[in-house]
N, C-alpha and C positions, 0 to 999 in steps of 0.2 A: 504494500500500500504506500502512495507516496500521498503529501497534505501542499498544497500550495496555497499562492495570494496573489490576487494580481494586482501586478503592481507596472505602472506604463502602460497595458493593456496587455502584458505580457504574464506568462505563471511564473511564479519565483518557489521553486522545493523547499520546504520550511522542516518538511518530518518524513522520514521513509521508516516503514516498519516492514520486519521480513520474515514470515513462518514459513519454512515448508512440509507440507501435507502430505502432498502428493496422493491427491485423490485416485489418481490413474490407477494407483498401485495396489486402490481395494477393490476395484471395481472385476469382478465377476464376467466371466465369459457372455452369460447372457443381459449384462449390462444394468445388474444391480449392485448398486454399492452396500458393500459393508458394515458392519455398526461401528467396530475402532477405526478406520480412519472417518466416516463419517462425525464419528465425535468427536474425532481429534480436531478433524474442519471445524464445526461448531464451536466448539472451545478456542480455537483461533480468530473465530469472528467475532464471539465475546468481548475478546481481548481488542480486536479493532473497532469494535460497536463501540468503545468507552472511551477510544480518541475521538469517533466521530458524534458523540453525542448532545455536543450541541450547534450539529450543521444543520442547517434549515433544509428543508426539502427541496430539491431540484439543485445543488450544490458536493451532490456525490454521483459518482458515478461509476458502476460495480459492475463487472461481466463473468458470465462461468463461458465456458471455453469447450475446448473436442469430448472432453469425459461428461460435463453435463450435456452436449447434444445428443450424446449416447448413454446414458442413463435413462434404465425405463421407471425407476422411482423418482425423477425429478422432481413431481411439484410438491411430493411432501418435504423432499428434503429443502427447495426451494422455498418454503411457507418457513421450518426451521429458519432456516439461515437467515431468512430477512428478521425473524422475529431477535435471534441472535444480533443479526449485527443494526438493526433499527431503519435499514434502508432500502429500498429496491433493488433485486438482482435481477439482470438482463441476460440470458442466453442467447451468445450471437454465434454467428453463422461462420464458416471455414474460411472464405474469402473477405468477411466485414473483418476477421480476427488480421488477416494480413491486411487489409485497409490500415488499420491504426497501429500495425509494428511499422507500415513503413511511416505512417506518418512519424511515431515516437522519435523512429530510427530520422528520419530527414530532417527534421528539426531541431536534433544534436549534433548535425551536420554544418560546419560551411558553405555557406548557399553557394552553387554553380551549377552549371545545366548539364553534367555530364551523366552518362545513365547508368543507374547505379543497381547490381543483382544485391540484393537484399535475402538474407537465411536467418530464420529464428526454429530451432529444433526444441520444441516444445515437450511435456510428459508425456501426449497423447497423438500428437500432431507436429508434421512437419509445416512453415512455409513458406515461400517462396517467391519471390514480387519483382518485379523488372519496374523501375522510376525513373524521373526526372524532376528533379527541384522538390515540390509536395506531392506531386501527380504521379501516382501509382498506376502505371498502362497494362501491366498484364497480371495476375494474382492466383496462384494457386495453394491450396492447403491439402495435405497429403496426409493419410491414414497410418502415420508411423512415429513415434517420440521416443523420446531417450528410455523414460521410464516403461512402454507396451514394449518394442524390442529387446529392454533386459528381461521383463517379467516372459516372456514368450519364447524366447530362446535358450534362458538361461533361468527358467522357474527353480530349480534346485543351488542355484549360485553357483554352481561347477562350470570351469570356462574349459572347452575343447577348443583345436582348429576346427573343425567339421562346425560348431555350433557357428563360432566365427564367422565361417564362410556360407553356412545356411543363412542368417542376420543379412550380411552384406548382398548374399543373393535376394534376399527377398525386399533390401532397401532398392537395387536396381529393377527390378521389379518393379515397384511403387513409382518410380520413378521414370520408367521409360514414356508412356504415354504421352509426357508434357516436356520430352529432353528437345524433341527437334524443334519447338517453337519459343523455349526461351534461346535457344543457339542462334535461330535465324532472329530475334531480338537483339541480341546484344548485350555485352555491357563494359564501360571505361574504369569502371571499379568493381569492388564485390567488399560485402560489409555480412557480418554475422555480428549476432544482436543473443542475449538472452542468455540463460543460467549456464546450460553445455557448453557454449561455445566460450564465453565467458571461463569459465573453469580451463578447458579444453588451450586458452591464452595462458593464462595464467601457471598451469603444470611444461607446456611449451618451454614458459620464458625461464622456469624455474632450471630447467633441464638442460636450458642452454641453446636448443637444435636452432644452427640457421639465424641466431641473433634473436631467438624467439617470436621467429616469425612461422605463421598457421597455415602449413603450403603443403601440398599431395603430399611430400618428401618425408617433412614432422609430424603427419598425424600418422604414415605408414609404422614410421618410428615408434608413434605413441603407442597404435595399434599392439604394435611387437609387445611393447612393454606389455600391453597388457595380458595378452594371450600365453604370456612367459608365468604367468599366475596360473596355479591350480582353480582357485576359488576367488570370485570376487570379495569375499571378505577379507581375504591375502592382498587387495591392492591397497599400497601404502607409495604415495608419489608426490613427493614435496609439491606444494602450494595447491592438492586437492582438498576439498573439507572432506570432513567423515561424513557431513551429510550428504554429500554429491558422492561418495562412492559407490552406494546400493545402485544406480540408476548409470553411472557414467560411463559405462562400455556401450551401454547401446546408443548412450547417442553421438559415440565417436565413431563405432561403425556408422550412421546416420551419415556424418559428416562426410566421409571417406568417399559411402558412395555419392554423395553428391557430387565432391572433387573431379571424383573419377567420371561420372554418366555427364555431368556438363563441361567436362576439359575445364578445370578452370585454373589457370595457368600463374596467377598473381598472385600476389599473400593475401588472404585475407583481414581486412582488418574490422575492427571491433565496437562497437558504437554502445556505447550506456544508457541511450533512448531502447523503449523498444514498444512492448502494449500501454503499460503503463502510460508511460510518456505520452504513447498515442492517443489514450483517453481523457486524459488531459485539456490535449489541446483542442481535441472534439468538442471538450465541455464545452470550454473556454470560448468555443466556434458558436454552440447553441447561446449559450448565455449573452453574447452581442450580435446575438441575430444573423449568424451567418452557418444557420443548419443546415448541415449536407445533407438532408433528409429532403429537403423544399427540392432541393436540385435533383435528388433520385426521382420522385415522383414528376418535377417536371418532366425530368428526360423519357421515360417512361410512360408519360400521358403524348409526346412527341412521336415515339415508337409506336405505339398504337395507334395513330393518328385521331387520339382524341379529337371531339370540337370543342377548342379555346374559345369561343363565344358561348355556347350554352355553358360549357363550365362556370364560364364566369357567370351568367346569370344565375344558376342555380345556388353559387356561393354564396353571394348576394344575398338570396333569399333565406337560404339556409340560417345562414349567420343573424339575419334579420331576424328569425324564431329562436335562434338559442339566445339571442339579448332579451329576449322574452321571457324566457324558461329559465334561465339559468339560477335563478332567483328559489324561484318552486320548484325546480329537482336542484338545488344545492349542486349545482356545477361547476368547476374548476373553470370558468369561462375563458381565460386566455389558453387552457390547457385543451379544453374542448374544441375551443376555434380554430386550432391547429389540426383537432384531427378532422374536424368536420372539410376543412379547407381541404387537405388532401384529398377525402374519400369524394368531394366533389370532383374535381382534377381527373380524378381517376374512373366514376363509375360509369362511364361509357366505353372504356376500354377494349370491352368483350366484344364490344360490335363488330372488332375489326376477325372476330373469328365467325363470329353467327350472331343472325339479332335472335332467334332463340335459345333460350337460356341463355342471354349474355351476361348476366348479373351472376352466373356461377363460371363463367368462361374469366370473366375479371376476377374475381373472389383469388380465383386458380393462378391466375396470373402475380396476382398479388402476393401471392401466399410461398410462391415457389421461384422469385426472381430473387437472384442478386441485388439488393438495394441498398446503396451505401448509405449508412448511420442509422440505420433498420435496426435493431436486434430481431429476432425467435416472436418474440410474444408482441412486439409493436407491428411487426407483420398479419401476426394472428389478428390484432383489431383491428387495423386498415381493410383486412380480408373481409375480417365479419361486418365491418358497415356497408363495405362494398355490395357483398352478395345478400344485405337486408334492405337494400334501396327500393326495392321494386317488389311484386308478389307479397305471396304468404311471410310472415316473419320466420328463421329459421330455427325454433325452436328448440330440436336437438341438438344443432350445433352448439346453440351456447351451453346446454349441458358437457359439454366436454373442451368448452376454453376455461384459460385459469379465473379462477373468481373476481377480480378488480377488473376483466375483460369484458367476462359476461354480466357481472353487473350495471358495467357503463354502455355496454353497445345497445341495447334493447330503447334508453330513453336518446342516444346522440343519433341510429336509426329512424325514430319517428322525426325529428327534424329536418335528417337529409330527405325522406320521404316526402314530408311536404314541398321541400325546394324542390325535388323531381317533378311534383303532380301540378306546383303553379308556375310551371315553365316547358309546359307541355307542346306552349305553342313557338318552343324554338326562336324568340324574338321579341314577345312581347310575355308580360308577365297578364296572364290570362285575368286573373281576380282580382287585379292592382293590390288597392293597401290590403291589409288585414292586422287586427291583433292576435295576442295569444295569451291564454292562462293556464297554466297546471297546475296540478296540487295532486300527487300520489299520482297513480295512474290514470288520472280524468283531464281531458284535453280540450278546452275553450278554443275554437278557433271563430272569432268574428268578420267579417268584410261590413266595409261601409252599405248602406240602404240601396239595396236593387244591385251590388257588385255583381254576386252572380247569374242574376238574372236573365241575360245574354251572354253566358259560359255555359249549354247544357254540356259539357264535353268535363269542364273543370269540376261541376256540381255533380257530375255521375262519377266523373274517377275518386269522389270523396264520401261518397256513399259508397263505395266499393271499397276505400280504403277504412272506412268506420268498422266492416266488416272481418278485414285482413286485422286492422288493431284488436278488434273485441278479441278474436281468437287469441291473440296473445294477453289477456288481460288489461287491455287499454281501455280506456272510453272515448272516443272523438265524438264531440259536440259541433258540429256548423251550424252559422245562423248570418 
């Protein structure tokens, strides 16, 4: 955990705190975690919970990584851990995870435009990012980390050559499908970020190899060293910790084969930015308005060739009912307006595959695209307003999103809904003004005297929708 301030408009590190867990390493074949390291986690987020406890909400910023994407007990242990540490935890996605190592990593950089291969070898996950300057062009995250490689090759601690070179075989493996397209990319540098390679520098420099430089040559070396061990609990190599030795064989095999499948020819060198840092500066991004999140979903409503004109009216309107509402369902209103703005942006999306069922063609799209500054679950509620905009409410669904999701989707749904049904006429806002009042689940909607009187089109899709809400427990009133 690192603690910043900013200060210039810039973060300044004030406190870093450092446990390691190593969840990877309880986590069960069929991708449940453990109860000791489980509690070991929890008891480390205690301990973070007690520095963070008096940050105001929207001022942390927390992410689980490759073992919580693959964790099938996630949301209990997720309901834990937040209650543990006092804050939101966000599960992001393999590629959002190299979004902000290269960010971390580019930012501890001397700015220049040269393209830079980026490696952070994680517990559970490799990955891997081709940049220039902030700008991450190519991003991959790979099913392989220091800690799954050691537990998997080497489950009883005993190091063979055969184990050795089964590890290495199955890292070029992993690795082949994405070798020809970062090669024909490029890169003027190469930087490795994060705890192995970090370590993997540091036993290097201790040892002497090459001036302490991290090149096919000195990890083969390291390699040796290692494989000259019976057991990994036999490795003892100045400037390793003891708590990096359970785990550090596999991710110098990791390293090795990278070297080896992408020729890379230069020393690597070593940057102290890396997730962390990346989240950071993310925040730092949202908190002055400049969320990379606005930018996914634009580019994204561009891609499908949304229509910017109805979007925009719908927003409009949209926005126009949650200034209404927000009062009587207790809504986070700046926090709303954001999501409602996107799932506007967005919910015509689907058209571009079919106009039938296009509201689950979007949902789909939403739910299973790369979108940078997205986590796991912010995707989850973009998806579900998306595919509640139109038709039946989807009531099963929200039985199986996380609780804060499905609690909030069902009342910010019935607003985009309306912005859909009084902008039907693609141009002009069919009913003109209207007000609005809630209280629980009962919905006032009024228009001025005689509005819709010359809308039978706006006045029947709202008696249809009085129908679609009552099923869910609503009451829509027009008058």
């Amino acid at each position: 955990m690192i603690v910043a301030r900013i200060q210039n408009g810039q973060p300044v590190v004030i406190d870093r705190i450092r446990d390691m867990v190593r969840l990877a390493d309880g986590m069960d074949h069929d991708g449940t975690v453990r109860q000791e390291p489980r509690a070991r986690a929890l008891e480390c987020l205690k301990r973070f919970g007690q520095r963070l406890a008096d940050f105001p909400a929207g001022s942390v910023r927390v992410v689980g990584t490759n073992t919580l994407r693959n964790a099938v007990n996630v949301e209990k242990f997720l309901a834990d851990a937040e209650l543990a540490l006092g804050h939101p935890i966000d599960i992001i996605s393999g590629v959002e995870e190299a979004r902000l190592i290269y960010l971390g990593v580019s930012h501890s950089l001397a700015a220049n435009e040269q393209q830079r291969l980026v490696i952070d070898i994680g517990g559970s996950s490799t990955e891997l990012i081709i940049g220039t300057g902030h700008d991450p062009r190519y991003m991959e995250s790979l099913e392989m980390g220091c800690v799954t490689v050691t537990q998997d090759y080497f489950p009883d601690g005993n190091i063979t050559p055969r184990r050795i070179e089964r590890a290495r075989i199955f890292a070029h493996t992993e690795l082949k499908p994405h070798v020809r397209t970062f090669r024909r990319l490029g890169w003027q540098e190469a930087i490795g970020t994060a705890g192995t390679i970090r370590a993997v520098k540091k036993v290097i420099g201790a040892a002497g190899w090459s001036g302490g430089k991290i090149t096919l040559d000195t990890l083969k070396k390291l390699l040796g060293a290692l494989g000259d061990k019976n057991r990994i609990a036999d490795i003892k190599l100045e400037g390793l910790s003891a708590e990096r030795v359970p785990v550090f064989i596999g991710g110098v095999i990791v390293l090795v084969a990278i070297f080896e499948a992408l020729e890379i020819q230069s020393p690597l060198a070593v940057s102290d930015g890396a997730l962390r840092e990346g989240l950071l500066y993310d925040l730092v991004g949202r908190i002055q308005d400049e969320d990379i999140r606005s930018r996914s979903v634009a580019d994204l409503a561009r891609r499908y060739h949304a229509d910017e004109t109805q979007a925009q009216l719908v927003t409009k309107t949209t926005l126009r009912a949650l200034e209404q509402a927000a009062a009587g369902w207790r809504l986070d209103q700046e926090e709303a307006e954001r999501w409602l703005s996107w799932a506007a942006q967005l919910h015509e999306i689907g058209l571009d595959i079919a106009h039938s069922r296009h509201h689950h063609h979007a949902a789909y799209i939403i739910q299973h695209s790369d979108l940078p500054g997205f986590s796991v679950q912010e995707q989850l509620l973009l998806a579900a307003l998306v595919r509640s905009h139109r038709r039946k409410l989807p009531l099963k669904l929200y039985k199986d999103l996380p609780k804060w999701i499905a609690k909030l989707v069902p009342k910010l749904s019935v607003l985009l809904r309306l912005g859909v049904i009084l902008n039907r006429n693609r141009g002009s806002n069919a009913a003109g003004d209207f007000s609005l009042r809630v209280q629980d689940k009962r919905i006032k909607l009024k228009f001025p005297a005689g509005g819709l009187k010359q809308q039978p089109l706006t006045r029947a899709d709202l008696e249809l929708e009085a129908e679609y809400l009552y099923a869910a427990g609503f009451v829509l009133e027009v008058s």
